[in-house]
Each structure stands twice: as C-alpha cells, then as structure tokens.
mmCIF file of the N, C-alpha and C atoms, coordinates in Angstrom:
data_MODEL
# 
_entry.id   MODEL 
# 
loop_
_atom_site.group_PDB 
_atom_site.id 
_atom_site.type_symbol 
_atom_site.label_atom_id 
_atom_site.label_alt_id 
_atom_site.label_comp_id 
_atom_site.label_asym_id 
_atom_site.label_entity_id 
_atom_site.label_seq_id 
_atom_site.pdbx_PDB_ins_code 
_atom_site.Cartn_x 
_atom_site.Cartn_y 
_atom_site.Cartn_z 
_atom_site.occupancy 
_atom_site.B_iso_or_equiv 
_atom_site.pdbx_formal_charge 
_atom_site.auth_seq_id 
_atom_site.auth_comp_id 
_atom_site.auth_asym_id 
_atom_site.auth_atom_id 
_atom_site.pdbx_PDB_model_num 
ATOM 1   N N  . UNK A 1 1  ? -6.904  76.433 -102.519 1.00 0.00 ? 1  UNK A N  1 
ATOM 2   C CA . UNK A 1 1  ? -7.831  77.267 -103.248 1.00 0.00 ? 1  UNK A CA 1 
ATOM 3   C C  . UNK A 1 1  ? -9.176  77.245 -102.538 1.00 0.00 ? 1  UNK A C  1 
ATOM 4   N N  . UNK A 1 2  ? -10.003 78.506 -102.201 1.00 0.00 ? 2  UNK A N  1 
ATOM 5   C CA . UNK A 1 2  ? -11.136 78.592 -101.673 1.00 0.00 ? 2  UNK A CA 1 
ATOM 6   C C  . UNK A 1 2  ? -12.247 78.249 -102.639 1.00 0.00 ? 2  UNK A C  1 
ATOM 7   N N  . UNK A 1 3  ? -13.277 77.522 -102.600 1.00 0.00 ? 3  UNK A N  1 
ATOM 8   C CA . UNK A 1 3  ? -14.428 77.323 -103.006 1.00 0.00 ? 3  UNK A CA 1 
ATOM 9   C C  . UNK A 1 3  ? -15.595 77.485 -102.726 1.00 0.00 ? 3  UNK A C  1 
ATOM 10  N N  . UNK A 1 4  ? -16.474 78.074 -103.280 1.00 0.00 ? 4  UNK A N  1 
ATOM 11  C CA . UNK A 1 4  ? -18.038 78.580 -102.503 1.00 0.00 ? 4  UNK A CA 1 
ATOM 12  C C  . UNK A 1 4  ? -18.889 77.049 -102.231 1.00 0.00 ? 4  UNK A C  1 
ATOM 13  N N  . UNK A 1 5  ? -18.674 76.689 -101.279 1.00 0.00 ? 5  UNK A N  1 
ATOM 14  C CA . UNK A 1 5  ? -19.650 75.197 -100.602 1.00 0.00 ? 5  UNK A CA 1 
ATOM 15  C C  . UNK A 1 5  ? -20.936 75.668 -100.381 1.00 0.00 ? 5  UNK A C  1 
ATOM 16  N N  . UNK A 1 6  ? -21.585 74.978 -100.329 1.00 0.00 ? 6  UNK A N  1 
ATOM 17  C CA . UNK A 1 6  ? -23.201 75.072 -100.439 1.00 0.00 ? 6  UNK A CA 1 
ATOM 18  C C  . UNK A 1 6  ? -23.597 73.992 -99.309  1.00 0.00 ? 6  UNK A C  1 
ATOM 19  N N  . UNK A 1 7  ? -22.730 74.278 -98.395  1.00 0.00 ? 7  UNK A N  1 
ATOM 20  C CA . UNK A 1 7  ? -23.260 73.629 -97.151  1.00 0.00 ? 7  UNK A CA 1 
ATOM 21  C C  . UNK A 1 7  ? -23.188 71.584 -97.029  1.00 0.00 ? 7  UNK A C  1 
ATOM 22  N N  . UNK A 1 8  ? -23.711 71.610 -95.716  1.00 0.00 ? 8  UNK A N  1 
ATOM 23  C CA . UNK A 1 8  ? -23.435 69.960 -95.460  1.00 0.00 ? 8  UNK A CA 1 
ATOM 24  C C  . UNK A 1 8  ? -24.698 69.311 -95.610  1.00 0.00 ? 8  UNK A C  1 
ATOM 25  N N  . UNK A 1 9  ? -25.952 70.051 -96.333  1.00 0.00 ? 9  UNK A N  1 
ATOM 26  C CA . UNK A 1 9  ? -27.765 69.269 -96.148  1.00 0.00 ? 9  UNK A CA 1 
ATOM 27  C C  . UNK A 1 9  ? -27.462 67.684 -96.733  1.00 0.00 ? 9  UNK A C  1 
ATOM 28  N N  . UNK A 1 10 ? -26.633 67.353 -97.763  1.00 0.00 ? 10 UNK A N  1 
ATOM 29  C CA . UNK A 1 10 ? -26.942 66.488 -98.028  1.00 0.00 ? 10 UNK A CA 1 
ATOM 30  C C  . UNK A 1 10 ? -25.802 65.167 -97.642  1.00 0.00 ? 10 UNK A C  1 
ATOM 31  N N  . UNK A 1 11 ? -24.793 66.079 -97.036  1.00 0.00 ? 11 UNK A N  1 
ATOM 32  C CA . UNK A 1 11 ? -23.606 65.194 -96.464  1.00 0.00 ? 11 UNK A CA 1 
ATOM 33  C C  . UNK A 1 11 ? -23.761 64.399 -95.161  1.00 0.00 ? 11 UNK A C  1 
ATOM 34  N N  . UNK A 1 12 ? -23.692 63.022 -95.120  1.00 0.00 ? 12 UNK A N  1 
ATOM 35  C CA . UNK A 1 12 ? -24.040 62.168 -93.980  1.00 0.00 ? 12 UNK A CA 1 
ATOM 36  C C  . UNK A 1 12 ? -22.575 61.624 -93.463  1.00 0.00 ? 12 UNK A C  1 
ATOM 37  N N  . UNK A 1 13 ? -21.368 62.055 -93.865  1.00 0.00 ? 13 UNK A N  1 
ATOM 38  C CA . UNK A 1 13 ? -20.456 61.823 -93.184  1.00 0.00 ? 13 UNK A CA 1 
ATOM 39  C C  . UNK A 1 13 ? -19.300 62.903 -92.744  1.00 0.00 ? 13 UNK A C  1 
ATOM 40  N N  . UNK A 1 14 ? -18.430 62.997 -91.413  1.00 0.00 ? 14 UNK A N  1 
ATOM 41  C CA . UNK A 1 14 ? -17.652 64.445 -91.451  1.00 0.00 ? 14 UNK A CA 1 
ATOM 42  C C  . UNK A 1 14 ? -16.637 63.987 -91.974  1.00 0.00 ? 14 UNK A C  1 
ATOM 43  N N  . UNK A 1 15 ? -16.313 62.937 -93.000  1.00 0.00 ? 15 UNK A N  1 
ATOM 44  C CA . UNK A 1 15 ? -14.711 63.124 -93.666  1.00 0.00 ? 15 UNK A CA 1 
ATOM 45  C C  . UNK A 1 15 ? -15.448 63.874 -95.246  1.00 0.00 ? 15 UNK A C  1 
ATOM 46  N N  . UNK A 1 16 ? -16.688 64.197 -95.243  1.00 0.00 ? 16 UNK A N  1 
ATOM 47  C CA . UNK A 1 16 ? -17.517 65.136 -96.489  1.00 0.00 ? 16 UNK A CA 1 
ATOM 48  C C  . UNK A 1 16 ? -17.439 66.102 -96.042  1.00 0.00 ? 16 UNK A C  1 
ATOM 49  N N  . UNK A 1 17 ? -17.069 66.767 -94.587  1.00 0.00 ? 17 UNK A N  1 
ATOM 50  C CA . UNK A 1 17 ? -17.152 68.556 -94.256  1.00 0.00 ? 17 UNK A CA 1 
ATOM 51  C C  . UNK A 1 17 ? -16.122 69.069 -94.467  1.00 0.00 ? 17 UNK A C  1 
ATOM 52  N N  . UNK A 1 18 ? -16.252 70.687 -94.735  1.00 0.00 ? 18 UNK A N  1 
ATOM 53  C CA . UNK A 1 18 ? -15.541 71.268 -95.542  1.00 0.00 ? 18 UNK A CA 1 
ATOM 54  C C  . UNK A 1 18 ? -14.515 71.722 -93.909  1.00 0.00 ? 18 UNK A C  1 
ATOM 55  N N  . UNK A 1 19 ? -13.656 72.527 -94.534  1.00 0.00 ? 19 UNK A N  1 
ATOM 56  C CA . UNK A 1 19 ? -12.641 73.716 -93.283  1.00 0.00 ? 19 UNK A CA 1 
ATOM 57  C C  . UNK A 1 19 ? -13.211 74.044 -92.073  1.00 0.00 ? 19 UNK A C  1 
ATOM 58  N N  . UNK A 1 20 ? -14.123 75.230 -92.669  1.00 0.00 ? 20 UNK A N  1 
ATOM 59  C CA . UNK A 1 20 ? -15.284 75.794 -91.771  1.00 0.00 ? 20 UNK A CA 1 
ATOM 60  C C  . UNK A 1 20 ? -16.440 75.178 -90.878  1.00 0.00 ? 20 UNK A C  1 
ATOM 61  N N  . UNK A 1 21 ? -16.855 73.855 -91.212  1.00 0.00 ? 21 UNK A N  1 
ATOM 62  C CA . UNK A 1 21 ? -17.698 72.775 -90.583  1.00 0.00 ? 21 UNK A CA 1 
ATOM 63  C C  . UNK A 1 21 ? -16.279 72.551 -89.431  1.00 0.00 ? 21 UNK A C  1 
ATOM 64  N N  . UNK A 1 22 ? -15.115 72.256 -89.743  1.00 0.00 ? 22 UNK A N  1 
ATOM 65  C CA . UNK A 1 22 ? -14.296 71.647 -88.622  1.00 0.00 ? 22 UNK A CA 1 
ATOM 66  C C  . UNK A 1 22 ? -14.179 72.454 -87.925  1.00 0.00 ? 22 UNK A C  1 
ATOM 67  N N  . UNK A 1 23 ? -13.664 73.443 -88.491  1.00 0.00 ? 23 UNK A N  1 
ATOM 68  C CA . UNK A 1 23 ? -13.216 75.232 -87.215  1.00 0.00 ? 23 UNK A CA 1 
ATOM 69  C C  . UNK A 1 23 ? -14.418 74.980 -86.674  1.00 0.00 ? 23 UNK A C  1 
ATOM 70  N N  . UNK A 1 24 ? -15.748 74.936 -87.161  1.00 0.00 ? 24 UNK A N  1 
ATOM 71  C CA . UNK A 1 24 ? -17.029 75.207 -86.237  1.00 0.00 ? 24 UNK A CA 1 
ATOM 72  C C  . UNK A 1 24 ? -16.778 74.185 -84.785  1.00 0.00 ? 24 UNK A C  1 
ATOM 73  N N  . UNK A 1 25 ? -17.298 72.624 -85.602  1.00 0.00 ? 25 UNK A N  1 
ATOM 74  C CA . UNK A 1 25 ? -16.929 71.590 -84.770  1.00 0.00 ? 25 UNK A CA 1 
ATOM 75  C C  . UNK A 1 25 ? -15.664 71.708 -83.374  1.00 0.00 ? 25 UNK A C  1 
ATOM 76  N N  . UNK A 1 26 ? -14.544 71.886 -84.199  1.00 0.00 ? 26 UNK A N  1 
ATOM 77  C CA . UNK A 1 26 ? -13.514 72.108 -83.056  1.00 0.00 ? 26 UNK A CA 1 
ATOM 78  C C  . UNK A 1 26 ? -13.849 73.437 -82.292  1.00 0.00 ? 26 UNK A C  1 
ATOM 79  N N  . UNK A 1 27 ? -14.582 74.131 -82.592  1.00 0.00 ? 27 UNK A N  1 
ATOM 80  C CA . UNK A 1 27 ? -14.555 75.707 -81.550  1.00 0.00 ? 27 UNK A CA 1 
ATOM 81  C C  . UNK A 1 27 ? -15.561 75.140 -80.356  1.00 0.00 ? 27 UNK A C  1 
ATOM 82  N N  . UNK A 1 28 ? -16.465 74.512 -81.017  1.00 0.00 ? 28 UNK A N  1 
ATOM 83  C CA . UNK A 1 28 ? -17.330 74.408 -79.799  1.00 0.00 ? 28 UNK A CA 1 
ATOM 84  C C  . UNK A 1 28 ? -17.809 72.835 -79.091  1.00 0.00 ? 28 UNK A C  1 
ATOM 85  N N  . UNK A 1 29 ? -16.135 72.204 -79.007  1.00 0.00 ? 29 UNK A N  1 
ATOM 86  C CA . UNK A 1 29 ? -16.070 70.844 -78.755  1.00 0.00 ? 29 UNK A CA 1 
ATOM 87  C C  . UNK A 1 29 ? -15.212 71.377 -77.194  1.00 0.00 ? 29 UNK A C  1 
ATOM 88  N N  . UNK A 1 30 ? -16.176 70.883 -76.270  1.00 0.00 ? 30 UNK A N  1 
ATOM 89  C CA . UNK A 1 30 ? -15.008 71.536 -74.866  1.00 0.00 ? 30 UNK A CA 1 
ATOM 90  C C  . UNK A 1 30 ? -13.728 70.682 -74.653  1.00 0.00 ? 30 UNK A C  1 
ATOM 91  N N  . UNK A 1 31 ? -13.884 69.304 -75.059  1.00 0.00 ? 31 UNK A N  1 
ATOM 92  C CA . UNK A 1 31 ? -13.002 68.556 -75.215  1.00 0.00 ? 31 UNK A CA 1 
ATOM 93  C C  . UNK A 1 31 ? -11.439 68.691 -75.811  1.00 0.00 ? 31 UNK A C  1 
ATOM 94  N N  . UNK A 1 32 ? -11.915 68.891 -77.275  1.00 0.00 ? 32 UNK A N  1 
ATOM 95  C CA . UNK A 1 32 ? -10.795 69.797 -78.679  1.00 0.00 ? 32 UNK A CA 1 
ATOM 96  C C  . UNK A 1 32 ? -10.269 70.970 -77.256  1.00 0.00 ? 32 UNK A C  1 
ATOM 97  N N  . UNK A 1 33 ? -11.385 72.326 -76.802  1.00 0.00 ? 33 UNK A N  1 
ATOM 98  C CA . UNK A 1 33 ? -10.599 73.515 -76.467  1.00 0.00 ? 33 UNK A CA 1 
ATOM 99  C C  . UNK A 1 33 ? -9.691  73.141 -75.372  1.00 0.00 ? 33 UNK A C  1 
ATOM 100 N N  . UNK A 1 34 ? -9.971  72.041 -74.349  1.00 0.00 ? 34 UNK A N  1 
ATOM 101 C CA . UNK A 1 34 ? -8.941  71.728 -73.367  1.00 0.00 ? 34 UNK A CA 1 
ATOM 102 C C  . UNK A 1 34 ? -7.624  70.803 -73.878  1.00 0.00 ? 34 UNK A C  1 
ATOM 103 N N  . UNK A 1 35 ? -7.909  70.194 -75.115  1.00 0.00 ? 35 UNK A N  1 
ATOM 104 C CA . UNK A 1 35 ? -6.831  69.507 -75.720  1.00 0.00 ? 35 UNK A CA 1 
ATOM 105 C C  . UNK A 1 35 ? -5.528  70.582 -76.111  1.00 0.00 ? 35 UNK A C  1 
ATOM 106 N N  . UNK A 1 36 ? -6.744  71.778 -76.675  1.00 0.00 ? 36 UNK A N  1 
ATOM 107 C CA . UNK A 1 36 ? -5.755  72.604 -77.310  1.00 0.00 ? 36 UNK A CA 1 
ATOM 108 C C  . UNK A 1 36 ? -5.257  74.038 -76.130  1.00 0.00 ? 36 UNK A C  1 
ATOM 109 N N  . UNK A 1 37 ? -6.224  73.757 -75.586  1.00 0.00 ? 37 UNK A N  1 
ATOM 110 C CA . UNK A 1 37 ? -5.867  75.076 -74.590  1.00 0.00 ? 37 UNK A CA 1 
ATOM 111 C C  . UNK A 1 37 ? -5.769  76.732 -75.113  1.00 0.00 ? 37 UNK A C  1 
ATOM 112 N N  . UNK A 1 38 ? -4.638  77.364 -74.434  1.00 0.00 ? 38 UNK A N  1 
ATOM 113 C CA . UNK A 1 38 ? -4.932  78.956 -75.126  1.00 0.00 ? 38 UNK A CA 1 
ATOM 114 C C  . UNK A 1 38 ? -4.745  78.899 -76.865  1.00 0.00 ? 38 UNK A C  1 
ATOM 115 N N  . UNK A 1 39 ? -4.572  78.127 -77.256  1.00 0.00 ? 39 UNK A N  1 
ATOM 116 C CA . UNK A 1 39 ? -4.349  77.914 -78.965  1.00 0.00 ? 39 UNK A CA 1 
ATOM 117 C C  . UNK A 1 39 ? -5.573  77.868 -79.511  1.00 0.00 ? 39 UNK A C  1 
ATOM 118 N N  . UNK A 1 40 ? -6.524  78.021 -78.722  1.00 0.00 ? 40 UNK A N  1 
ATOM 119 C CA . UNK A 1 40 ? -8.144  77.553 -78.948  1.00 0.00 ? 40 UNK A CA 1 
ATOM 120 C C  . UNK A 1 40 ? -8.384  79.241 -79.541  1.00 0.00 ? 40 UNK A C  1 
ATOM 121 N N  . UNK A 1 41 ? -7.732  80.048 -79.463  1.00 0.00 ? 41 UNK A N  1 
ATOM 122 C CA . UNK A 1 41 ? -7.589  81.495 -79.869  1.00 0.00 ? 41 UNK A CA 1 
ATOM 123 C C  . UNK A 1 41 ? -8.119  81.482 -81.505  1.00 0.00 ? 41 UNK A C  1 
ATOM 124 N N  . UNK A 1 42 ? -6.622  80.578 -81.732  1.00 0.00 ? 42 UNK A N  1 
ATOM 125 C CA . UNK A 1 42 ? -6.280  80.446 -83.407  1.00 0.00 ? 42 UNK A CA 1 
ATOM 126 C C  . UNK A 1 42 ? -7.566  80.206 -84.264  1.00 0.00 ? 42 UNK A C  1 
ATOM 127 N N  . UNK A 1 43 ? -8.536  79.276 -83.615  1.00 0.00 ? 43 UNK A N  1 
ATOM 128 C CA . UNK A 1 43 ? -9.918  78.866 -84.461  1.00 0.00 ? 43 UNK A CA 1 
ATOM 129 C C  . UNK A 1 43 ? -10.489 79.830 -84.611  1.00 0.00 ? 43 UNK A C  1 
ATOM 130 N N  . UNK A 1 44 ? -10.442 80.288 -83.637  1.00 0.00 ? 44 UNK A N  1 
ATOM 131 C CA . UNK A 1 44 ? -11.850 82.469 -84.118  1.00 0.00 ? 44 UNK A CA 1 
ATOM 132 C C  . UNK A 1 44 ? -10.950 82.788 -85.011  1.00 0.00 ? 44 UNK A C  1 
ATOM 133 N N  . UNK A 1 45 ? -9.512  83.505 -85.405  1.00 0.00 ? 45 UNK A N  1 
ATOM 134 C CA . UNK A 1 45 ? -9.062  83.727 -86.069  1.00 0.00 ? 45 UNK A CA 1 
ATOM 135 C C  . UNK A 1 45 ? -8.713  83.144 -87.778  1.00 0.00 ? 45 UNK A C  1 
ATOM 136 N N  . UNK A 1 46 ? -8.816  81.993 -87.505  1.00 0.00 ? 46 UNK A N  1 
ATOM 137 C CA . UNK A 1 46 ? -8.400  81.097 -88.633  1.00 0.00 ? 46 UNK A CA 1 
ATOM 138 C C  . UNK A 1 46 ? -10.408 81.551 -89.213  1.00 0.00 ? 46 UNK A C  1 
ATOM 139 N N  . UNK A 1 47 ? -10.886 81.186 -88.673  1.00 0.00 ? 47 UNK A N  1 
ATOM 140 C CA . UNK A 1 47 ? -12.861 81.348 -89.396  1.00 0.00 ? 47 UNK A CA 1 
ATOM 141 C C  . UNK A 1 47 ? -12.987 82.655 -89.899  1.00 0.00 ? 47 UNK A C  1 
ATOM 142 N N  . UNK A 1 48 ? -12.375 84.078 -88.621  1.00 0.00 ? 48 UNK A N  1 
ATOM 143 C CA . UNK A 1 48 ? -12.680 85.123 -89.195  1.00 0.00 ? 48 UNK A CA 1 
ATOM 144 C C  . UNK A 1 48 ? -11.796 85.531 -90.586  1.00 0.00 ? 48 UNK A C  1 
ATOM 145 N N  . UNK A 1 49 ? -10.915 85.324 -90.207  1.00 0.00 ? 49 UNK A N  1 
ATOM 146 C CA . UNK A 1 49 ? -9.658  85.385 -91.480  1.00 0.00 ? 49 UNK A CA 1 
ATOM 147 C C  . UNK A 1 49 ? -10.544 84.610 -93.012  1.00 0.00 ? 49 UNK A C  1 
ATOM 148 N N  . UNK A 1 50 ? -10.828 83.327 -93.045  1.00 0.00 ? 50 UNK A N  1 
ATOM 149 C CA . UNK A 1 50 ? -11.564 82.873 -94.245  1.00 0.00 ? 50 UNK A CA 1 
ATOM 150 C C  . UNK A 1 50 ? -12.810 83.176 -94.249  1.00 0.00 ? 50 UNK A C  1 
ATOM 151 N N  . UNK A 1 51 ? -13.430 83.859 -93.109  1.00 0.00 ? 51 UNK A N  1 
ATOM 152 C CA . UNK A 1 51 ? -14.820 84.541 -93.934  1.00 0.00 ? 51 UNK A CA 1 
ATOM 153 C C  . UNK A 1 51 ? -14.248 86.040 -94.190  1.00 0.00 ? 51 UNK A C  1 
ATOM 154 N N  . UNK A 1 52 ? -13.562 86.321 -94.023  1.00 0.00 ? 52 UNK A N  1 
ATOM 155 C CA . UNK A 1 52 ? -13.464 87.696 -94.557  1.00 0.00 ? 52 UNK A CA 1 
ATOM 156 C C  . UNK A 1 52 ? -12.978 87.532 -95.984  1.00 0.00 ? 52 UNK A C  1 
ATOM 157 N N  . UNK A 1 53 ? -12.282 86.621 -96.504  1.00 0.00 ? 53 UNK A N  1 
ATOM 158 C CA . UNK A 1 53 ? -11.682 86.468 -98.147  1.00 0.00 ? 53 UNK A CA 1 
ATOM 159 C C  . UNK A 1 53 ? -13.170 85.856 -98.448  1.00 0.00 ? 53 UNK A C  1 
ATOM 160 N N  . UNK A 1 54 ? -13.841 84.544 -97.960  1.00 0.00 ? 54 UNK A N  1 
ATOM 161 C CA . UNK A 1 54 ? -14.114 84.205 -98.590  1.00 0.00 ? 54 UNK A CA 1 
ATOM 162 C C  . UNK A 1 54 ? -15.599 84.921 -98.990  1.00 0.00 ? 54 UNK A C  1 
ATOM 163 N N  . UNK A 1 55 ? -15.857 86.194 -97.904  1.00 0.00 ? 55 UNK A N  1 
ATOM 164 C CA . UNK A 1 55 ? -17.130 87.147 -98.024  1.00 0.00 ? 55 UNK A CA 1 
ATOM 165 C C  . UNK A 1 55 ? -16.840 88.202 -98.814  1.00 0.00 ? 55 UNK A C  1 
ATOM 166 N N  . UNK A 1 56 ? -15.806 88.522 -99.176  1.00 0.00 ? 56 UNK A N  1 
ATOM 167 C CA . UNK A 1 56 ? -15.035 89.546 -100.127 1.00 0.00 ? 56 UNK A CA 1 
ATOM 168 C C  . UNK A 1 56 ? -15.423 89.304 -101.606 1.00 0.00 ? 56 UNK A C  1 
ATOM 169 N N  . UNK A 1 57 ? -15.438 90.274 -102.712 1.00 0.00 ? 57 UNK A N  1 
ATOM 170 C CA . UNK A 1 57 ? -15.940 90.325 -103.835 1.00 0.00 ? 57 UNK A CA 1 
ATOM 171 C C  . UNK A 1 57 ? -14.675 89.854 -104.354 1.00 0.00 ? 57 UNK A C  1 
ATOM 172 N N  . UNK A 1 58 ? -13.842 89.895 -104.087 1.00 0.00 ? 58 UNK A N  1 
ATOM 173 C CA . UNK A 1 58 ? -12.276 89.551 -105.254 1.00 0.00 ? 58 UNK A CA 1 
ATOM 174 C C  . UNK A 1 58 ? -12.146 88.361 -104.586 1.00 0.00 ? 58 UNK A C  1 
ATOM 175 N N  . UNK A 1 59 ? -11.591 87.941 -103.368 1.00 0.00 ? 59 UNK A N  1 
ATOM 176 C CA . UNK A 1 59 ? -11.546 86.857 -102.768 1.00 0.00 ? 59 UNK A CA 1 
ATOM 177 C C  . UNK A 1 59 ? -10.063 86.679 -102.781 1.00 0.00 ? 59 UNK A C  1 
ATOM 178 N N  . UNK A 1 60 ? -9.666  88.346 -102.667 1.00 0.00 ? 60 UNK A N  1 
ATOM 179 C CA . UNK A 1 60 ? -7.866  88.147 -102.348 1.00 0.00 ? 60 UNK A CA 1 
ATOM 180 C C  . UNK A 1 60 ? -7.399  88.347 -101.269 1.00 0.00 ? 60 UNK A C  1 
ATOM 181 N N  . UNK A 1 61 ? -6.675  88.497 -100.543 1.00 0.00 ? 61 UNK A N  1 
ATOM 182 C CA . UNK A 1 61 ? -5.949  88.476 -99.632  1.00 0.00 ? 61 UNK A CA 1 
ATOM 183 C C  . UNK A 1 61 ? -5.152  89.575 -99.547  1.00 0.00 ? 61 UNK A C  1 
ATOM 184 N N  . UNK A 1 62 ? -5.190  90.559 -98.528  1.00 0.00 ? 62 UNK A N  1 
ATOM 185 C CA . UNK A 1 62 ? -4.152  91.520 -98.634  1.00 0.00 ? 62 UNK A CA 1 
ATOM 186 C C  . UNK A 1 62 ? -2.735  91.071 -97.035  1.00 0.00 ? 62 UNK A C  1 
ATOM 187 N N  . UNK A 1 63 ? -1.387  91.907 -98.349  1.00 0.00 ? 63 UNK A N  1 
ATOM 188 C CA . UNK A 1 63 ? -0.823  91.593 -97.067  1.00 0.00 ? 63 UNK A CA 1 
ATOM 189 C C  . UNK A 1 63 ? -0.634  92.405 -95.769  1.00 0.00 ? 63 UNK A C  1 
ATOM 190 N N  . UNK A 1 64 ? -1.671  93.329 -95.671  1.00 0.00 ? 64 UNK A N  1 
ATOM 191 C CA . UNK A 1 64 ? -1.484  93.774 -94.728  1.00 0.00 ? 64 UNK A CA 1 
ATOM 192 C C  . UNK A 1 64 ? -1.249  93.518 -92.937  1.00 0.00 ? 64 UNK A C  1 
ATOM 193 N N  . UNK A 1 65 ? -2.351  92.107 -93.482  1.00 0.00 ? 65 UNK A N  1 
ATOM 194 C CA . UNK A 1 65 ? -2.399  91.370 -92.104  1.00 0.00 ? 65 UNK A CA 1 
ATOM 195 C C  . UNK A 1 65 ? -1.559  90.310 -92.092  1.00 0.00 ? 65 UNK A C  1 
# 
C-alpha cells in the first residue's frame, strides 16, 4: 500500500527511509549501478512508475502499462 511520506528531515537512520529514498540512493550509487549493470534501467522505471500513482489524484493504477 502507498503512503504520502513527508520526507526523511527528521530520520537519522536508512533502515527509517522509505522506497523512493532507496531507488534515489541506489540510482546514484556508481557502485549499486556496476553491481547491477544494464538492470540499473529498472530504478528510473520503478521511481517513474510510483511517482506517477503516487502524483495521481486516485492513486490507481491502470492496466494499461
């Protein structure tokens, strides 16, 4: 289930960050992208995919995609 987070200001540890803090973290860890290699794709996709539901007024999912 998606939840509207209000960010990490007051969180001092990353087992407290949410999905989107990790996709961030792992996208721009050069380390993570050579671990993962061309799969390093999936993270833009996996972020754009949940900001698009989670920027959406219903916050559903169509199956189109």
């Amino acid at each position: 289930m998606l939840y509207r987070h209000t960010g990490l200001q007051g969180d001092k540890n990353i087992c407290d960050a949410d999905i989107i803090a990790l996709l961030q973290i792992s996208s721009n860890n050069r380390e993570i992208n050579a671990l993962i290699g061309a799969s390093s794709g999936y993270l833009h996709e996996i972020r754009k995919t949940r900001n698009e539901i989670y920027h959406s007024s219903s916050m559903k999912v169509s199956n189109e995609k």
